[in-house]
N, CA, C and O atoms as CSV, one atom per row, in Angstrom:
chain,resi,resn,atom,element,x,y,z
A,1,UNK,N,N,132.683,113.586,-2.053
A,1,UNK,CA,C,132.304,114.879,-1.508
A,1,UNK,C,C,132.244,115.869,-2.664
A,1,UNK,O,O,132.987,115.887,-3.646
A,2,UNK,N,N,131.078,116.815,-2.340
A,2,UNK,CA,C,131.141,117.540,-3.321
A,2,UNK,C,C,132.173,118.784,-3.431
A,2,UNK,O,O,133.005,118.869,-2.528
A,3,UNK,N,N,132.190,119.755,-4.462
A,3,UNK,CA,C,132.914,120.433,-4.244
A,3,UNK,C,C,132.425,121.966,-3.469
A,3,UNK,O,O,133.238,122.844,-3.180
A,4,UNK,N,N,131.072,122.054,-3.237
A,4,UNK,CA,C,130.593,122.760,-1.947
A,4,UNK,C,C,130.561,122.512,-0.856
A,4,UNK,O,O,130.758,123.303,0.066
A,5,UNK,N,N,130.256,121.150,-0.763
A,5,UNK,CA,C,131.050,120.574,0.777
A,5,UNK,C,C,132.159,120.401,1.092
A,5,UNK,O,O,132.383,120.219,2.288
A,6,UNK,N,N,133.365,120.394,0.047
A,6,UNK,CA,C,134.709,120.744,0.349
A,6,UNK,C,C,135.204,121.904,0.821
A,6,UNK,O,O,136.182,122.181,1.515
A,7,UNK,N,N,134.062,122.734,0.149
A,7,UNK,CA,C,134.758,124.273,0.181
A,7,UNK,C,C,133.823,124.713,1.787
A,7,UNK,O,O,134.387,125.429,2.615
A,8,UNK,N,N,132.838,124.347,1.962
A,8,UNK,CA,C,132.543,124.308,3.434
A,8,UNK,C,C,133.251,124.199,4.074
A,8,UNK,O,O,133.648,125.133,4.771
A,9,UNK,N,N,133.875,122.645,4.141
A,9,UNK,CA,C,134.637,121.501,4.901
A,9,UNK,C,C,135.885,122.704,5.351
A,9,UNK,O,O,136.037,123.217,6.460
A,10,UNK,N,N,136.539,122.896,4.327
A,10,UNK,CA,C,137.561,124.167,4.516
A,10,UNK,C,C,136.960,125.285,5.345
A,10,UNK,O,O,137.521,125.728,6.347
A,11,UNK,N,N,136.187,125.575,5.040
A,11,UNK,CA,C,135.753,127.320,5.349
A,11,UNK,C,C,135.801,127.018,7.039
A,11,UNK,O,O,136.502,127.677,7.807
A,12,UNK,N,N,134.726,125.650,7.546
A,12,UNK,CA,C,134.395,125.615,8.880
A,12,UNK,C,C,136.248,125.358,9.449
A,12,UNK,O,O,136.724,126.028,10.366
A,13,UNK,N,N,136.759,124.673,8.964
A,13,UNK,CA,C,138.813,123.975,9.679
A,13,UNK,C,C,139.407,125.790,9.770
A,13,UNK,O,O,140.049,126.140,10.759
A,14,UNK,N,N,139.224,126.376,9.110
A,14,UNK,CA,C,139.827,127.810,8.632
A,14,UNK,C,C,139.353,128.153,10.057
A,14,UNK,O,O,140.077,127.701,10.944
A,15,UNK,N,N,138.345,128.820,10.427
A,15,UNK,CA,C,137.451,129.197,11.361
A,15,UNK,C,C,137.432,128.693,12.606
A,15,UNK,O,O,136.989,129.447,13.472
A,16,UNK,N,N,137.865,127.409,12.997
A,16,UNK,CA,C,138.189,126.668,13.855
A,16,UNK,C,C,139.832,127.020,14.465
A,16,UNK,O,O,140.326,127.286,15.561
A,17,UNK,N,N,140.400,126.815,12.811
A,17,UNK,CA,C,141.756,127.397,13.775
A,17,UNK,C,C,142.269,128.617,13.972
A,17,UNK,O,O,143.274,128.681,14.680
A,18,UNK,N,N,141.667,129.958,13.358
A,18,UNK,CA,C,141.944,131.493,13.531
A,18,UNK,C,C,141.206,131.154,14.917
A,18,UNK,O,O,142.110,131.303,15.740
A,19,UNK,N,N,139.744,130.677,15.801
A,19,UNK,CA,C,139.382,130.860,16.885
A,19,UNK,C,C,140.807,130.336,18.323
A,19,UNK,O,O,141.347,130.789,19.332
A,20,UNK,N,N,140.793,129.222,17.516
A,20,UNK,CA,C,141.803,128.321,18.465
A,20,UNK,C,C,142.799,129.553,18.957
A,20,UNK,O,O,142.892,129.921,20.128
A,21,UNK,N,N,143.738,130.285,17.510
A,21,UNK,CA,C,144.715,131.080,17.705
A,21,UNK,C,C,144.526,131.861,18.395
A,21,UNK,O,O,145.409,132.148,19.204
A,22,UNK,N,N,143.173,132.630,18.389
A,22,UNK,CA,C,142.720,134.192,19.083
A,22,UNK,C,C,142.851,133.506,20.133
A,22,UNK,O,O,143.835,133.889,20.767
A,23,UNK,N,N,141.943,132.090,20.940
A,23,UNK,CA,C,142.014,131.906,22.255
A,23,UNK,C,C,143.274,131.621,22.555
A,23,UNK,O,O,143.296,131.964,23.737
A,24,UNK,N,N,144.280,131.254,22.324
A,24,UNK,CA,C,145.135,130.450,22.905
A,24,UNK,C,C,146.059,131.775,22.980
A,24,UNK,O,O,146.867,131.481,23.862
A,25,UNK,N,N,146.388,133.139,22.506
A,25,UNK,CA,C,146.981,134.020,23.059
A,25,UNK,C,C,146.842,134.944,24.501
A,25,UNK,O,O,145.751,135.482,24.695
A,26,UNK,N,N,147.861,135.122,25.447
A,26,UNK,CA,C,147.412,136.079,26.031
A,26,UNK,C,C,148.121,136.878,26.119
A,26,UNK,O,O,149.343,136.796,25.997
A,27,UNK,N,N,146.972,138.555,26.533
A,27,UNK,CA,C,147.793,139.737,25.965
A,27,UNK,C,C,147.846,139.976,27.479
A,27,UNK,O,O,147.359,139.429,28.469
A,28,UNK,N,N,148.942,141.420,27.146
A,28,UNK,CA,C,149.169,142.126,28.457
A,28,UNK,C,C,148.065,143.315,28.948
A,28,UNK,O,O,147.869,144.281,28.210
A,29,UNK,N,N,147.624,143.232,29.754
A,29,UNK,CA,C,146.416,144.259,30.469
A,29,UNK,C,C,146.361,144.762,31.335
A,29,UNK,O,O,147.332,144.589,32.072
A,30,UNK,N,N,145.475,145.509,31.747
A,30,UNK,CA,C,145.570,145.993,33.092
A,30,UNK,C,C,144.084,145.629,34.347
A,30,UNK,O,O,143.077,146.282,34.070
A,31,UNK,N,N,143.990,144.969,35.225
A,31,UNK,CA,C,143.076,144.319,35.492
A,31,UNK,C,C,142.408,145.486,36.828
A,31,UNK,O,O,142.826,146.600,37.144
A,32,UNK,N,N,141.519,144.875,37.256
A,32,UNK,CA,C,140.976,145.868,38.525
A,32,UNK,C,C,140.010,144.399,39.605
A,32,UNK,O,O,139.247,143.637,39.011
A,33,UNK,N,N,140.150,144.320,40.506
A,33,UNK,CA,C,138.967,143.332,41.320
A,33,UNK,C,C,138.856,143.989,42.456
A,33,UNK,O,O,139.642,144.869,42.808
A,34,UNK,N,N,137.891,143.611,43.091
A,34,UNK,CA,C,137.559,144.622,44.293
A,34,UNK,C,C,138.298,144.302,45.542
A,34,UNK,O,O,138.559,145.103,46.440
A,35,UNK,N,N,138.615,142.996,45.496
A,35,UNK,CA,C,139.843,142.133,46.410
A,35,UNK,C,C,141.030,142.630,46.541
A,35,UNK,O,O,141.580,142.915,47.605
A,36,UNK,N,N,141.613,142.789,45.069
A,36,UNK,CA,C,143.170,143.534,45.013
A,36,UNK,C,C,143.349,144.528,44.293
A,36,UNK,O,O,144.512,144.805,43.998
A,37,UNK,N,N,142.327,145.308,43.826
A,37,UNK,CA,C,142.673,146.756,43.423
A,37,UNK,C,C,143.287,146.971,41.988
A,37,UNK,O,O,142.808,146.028,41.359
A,38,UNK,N,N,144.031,147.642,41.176
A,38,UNK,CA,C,144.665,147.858,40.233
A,38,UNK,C,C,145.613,146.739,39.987
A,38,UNK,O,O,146.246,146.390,40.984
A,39,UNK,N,N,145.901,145.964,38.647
A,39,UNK,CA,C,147.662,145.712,38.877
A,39,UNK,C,C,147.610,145.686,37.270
A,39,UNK,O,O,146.833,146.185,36.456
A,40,UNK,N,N,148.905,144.797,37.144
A,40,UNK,CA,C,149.533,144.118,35.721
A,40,UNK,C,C,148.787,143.052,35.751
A,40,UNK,O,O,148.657,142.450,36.817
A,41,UNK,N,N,148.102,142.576,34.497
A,41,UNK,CA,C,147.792,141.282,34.232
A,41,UNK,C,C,148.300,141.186,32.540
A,41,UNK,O,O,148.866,141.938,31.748
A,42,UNK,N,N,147.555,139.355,32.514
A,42,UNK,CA,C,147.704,138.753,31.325
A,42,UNK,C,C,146.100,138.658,30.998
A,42,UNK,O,O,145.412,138.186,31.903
A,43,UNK,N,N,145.507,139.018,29.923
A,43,UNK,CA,C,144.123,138.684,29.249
A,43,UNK,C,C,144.435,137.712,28.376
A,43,UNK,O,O,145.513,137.811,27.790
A,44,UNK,N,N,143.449,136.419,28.068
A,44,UNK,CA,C,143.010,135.411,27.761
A,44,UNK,C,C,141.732,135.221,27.038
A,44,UNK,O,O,140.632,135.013,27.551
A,45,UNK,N,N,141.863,135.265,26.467
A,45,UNK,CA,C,140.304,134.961,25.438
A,45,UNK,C,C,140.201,133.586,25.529
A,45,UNK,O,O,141.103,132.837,25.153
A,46,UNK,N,N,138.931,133.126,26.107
A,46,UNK,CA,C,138.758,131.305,25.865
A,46,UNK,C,C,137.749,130.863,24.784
A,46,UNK,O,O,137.714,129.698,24.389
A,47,UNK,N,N,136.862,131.905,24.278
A,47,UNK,CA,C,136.293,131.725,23.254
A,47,UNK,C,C,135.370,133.092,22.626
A,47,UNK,O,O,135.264,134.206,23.137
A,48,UNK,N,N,134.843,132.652,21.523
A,48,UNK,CA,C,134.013,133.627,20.517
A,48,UNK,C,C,132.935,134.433,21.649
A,48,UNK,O,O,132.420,135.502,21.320
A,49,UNK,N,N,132.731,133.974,22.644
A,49,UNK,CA,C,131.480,134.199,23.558
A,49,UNK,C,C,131.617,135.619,23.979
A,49,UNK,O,O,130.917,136.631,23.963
A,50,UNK,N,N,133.261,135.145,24.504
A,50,UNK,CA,C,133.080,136.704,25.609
A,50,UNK,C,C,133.783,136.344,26.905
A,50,UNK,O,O,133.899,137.239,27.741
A,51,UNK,N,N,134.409,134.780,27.246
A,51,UNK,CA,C,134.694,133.993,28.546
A,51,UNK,C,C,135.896,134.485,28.137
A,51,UNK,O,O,136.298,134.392,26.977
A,52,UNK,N,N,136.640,135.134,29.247
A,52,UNK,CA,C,137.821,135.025,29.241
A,52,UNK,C,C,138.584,134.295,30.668
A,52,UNK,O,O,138.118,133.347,31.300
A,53,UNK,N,N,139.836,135.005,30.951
A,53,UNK,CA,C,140.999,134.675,32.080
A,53,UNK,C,C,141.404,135.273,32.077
A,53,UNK,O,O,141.733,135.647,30.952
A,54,UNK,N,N,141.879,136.085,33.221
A,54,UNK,CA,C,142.810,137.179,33.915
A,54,UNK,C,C,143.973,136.548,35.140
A,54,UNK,O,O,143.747,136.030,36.233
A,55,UNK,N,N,145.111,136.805,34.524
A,55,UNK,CA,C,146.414,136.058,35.609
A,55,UNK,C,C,147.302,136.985,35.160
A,55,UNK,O,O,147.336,137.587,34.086
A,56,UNK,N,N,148.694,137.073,37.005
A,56,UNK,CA,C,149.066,137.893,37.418
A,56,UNK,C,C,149.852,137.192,38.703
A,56,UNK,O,O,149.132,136.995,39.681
A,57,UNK,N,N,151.329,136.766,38.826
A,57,UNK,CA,C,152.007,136.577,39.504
A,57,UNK,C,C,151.209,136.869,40.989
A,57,UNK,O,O,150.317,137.675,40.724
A,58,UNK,N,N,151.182,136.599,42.159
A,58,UNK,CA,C,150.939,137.086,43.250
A,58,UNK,C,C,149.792,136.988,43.658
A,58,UNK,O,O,149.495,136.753,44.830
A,59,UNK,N,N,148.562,137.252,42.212
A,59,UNK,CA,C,147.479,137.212,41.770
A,59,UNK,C,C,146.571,135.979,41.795
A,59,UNK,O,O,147.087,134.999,41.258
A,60,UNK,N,N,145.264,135.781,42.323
A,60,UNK,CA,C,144.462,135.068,41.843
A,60,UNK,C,C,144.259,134.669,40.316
A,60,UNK,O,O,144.295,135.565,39.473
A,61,UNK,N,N,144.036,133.292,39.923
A,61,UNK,CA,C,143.695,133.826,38.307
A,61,UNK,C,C,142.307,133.357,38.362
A,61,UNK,O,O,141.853,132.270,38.720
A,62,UNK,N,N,141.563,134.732,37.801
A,62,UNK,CA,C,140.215,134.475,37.764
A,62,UNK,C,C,139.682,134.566,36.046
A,62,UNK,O,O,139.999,135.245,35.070
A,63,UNK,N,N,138.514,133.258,36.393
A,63,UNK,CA,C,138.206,132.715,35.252
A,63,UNK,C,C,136.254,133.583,35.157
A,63,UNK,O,O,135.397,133.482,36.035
A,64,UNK,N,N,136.122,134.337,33.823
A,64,UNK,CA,C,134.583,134.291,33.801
A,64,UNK,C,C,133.910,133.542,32.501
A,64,UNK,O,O,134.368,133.929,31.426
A,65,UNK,N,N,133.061,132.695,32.445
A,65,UNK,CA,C,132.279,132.346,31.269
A,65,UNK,C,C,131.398,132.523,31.059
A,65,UNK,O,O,130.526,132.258,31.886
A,66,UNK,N,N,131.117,133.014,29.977
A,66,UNK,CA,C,129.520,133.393,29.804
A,66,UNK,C,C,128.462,132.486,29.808
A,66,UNK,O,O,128.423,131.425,29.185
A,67,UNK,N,N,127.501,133.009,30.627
A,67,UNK,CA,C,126.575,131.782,30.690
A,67,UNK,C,C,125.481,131.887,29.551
A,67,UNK,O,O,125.023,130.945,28.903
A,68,UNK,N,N,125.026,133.768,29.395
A,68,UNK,CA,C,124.429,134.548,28.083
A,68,UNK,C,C,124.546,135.384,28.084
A,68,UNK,O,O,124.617,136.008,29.143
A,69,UNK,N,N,124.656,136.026,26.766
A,69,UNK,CA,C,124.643,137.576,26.699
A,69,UNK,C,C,124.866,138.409,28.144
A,69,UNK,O,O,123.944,138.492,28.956
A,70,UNK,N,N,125.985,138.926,28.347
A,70,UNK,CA,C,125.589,139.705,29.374
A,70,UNK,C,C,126.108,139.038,30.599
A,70,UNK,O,O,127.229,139.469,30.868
A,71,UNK,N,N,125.795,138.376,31.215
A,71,UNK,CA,C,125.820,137.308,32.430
A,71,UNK,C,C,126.823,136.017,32.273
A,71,UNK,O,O,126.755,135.263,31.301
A,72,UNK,N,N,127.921,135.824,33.530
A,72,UNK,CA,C,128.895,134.875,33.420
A,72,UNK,C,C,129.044,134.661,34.616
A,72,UNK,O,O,128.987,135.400,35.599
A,73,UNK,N,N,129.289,133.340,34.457
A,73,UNK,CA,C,129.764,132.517,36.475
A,73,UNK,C,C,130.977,132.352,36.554
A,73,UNK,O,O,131.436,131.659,35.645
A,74,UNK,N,N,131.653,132.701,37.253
A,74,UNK,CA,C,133.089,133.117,37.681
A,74,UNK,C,C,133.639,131.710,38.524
A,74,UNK,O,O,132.843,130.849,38.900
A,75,UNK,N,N,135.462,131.595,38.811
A,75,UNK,CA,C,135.461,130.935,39.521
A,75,UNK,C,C,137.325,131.570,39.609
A,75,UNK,O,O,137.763,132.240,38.674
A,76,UNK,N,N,138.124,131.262,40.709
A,76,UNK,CA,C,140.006,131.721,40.552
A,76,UNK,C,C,139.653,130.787,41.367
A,76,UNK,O,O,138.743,130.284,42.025
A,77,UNK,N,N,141.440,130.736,40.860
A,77,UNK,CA,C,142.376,129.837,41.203
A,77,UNK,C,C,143.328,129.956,41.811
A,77,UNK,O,O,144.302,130.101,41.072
A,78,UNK,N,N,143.574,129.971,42.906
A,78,UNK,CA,C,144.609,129.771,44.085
A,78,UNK,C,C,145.306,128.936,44.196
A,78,UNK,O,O,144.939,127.763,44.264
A,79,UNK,N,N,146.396,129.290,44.239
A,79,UNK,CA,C,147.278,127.918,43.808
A,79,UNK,C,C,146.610,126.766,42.901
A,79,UNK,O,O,145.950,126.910,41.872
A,80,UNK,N,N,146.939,125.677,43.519
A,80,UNK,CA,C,146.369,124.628,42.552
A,80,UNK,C,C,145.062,124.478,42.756
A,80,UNK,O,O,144.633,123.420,42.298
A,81,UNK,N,N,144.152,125.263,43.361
A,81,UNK,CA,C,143.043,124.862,43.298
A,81,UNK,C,C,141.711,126.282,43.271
A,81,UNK,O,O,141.692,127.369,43.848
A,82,UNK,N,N,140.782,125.652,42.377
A,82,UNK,CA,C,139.834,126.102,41.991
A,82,UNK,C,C,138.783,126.559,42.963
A,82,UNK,O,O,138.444,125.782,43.856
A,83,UNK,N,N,138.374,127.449,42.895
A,83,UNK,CA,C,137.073,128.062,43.722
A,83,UNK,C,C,136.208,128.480,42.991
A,83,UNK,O,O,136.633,129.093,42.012
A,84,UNK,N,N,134.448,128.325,43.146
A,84,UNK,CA,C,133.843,128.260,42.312
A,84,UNK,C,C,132.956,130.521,42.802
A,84,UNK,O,O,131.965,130.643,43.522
A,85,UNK,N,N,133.422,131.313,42.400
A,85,UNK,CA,C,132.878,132.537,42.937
A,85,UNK,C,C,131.603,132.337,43.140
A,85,UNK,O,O,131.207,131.530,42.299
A,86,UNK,N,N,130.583,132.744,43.988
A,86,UNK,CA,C,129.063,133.161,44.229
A,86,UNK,C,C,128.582,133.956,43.118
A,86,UNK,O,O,129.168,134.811,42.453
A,87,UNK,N,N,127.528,133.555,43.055
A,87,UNK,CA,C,126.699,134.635,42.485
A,87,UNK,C,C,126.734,134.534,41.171
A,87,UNK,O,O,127.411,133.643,40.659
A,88,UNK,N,N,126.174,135.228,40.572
A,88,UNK,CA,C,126.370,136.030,39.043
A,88,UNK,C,C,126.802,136.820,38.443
A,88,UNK,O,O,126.006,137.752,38.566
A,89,UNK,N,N,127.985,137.282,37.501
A,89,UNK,CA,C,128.405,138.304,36.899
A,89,UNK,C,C,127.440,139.245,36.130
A,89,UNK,O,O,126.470,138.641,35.673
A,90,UNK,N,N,127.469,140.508,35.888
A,90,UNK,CA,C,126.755,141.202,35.198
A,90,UNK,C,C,127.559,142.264,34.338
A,90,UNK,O,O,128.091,143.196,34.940
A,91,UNK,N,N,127.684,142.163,32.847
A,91,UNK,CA,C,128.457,142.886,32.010
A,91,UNK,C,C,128.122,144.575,32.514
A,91,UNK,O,O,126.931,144.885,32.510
A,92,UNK,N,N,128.912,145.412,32.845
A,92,UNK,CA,C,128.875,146.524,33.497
A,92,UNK,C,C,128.309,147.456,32.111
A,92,UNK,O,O,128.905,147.541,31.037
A,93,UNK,N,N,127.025,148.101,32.458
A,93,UNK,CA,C,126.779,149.111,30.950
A,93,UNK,C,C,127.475,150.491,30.841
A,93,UNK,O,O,127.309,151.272,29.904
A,94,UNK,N,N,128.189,150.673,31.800
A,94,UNK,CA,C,129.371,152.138,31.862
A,94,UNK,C,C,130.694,151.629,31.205
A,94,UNK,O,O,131.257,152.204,30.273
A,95,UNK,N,N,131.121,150.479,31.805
A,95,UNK,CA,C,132.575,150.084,31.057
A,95,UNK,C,C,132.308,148.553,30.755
A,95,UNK,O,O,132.216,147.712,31.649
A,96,UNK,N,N,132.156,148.190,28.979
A,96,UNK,CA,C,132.103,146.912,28.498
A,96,UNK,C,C,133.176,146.047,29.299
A,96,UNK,O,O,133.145,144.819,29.220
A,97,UNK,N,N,133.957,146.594,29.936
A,97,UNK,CA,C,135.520,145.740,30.136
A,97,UNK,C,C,135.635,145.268,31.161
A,97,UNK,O,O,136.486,144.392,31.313
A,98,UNK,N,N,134.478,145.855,32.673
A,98,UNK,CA,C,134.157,145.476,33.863
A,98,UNK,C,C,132.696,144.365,34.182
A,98,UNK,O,O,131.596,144.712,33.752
A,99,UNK,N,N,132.806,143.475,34.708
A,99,UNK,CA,C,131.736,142.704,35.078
A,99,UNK,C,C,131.324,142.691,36.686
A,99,UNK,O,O,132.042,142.485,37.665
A,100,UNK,N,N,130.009,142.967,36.607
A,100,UNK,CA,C,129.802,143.291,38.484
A,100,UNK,C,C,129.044,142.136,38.836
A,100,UNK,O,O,128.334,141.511,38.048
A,101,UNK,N,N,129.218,141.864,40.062
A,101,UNK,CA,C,128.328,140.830,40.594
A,101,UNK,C,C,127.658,141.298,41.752
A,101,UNK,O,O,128.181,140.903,42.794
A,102,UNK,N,N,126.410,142.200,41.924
A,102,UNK,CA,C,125.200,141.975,42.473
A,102,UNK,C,C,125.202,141.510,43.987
A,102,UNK,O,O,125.103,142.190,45.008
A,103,UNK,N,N,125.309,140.491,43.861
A,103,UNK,CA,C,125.143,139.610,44.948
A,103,UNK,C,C,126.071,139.687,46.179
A,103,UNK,O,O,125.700,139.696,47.353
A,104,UNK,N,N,127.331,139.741,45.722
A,104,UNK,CA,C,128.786,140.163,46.583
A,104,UNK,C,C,129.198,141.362,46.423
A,104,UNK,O,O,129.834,141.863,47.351
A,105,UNK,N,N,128.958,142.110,45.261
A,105,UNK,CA,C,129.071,143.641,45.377
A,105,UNK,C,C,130.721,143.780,45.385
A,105,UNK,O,O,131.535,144.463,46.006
A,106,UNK,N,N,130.770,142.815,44.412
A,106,UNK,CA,C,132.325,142.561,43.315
A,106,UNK,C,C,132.506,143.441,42.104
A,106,UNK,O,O,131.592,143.996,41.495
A,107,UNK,N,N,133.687,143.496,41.849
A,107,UNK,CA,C,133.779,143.321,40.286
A,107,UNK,C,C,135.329,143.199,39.840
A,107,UNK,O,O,136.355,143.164,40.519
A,108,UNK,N,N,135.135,143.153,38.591
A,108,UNK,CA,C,135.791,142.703,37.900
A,108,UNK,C,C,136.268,142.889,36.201
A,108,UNK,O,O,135.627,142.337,35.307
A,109,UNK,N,N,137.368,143.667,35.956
A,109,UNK,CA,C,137.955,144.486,35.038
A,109,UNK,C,C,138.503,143.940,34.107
A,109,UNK,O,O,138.101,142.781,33.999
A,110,UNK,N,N,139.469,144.302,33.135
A,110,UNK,CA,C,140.192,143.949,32.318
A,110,UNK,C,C,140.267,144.707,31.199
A,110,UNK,O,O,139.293,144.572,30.459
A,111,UNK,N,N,141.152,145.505,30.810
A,111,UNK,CA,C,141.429,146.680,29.840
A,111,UNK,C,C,142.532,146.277,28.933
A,111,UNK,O,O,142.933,147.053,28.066
């Protein structure tokens, strides 16, 4: 191997694991859904995209991923099991931090 493909080889492992770290923390937030209103949550970063997770004792934990720019398909989790949300998310252009969905006339926060 050369020694530019080493120093690649490194650069891409470096980059891989600062992402890993950012995702694998979650911070404390404050969430909003149109279901349960204000509370305490935990924010989750799952990747570089923009997909995160929002969880909260008592709470649904709802999952959004981006599907592109802008737009993500949702799904929480109730107890042990998964529900896949309707519709489409839409990144809110008043608050980056809210995603609305159109279709159900949802949304969905995280500060």
């Amino acid at each position: 191997m050369t020694l530019g493909k080493t120093g690649l080889a490194c650069g891409l492992c470096m980059t891989a694991l600062i992402s890993f770290s950012i995702a694998a923390e979650a911070k404390p937030a404050r969430c909003f859904t149109t279901d349960d209103g204000y509370y305490p949550c935990n924010y989750k970063a799952l990747d570089g995209e923009g997909s995160f997770r929002v969880s909260a004792p008592g709470y649904p934990t709802i999952t959004l991923e981006i599907d592109q720019p802008g737009f993500a398909f949702g799904y929480a989790r109730f107890g042990s099991r998964n529900r896949s949300l309707p519709g489409q998310f839409v990144r809110s252009r008043d608050d980056g931090a809210c995603w609305n969905n159109p279709q159900t006339n949802t949304k969905v926060c995280a500060w």
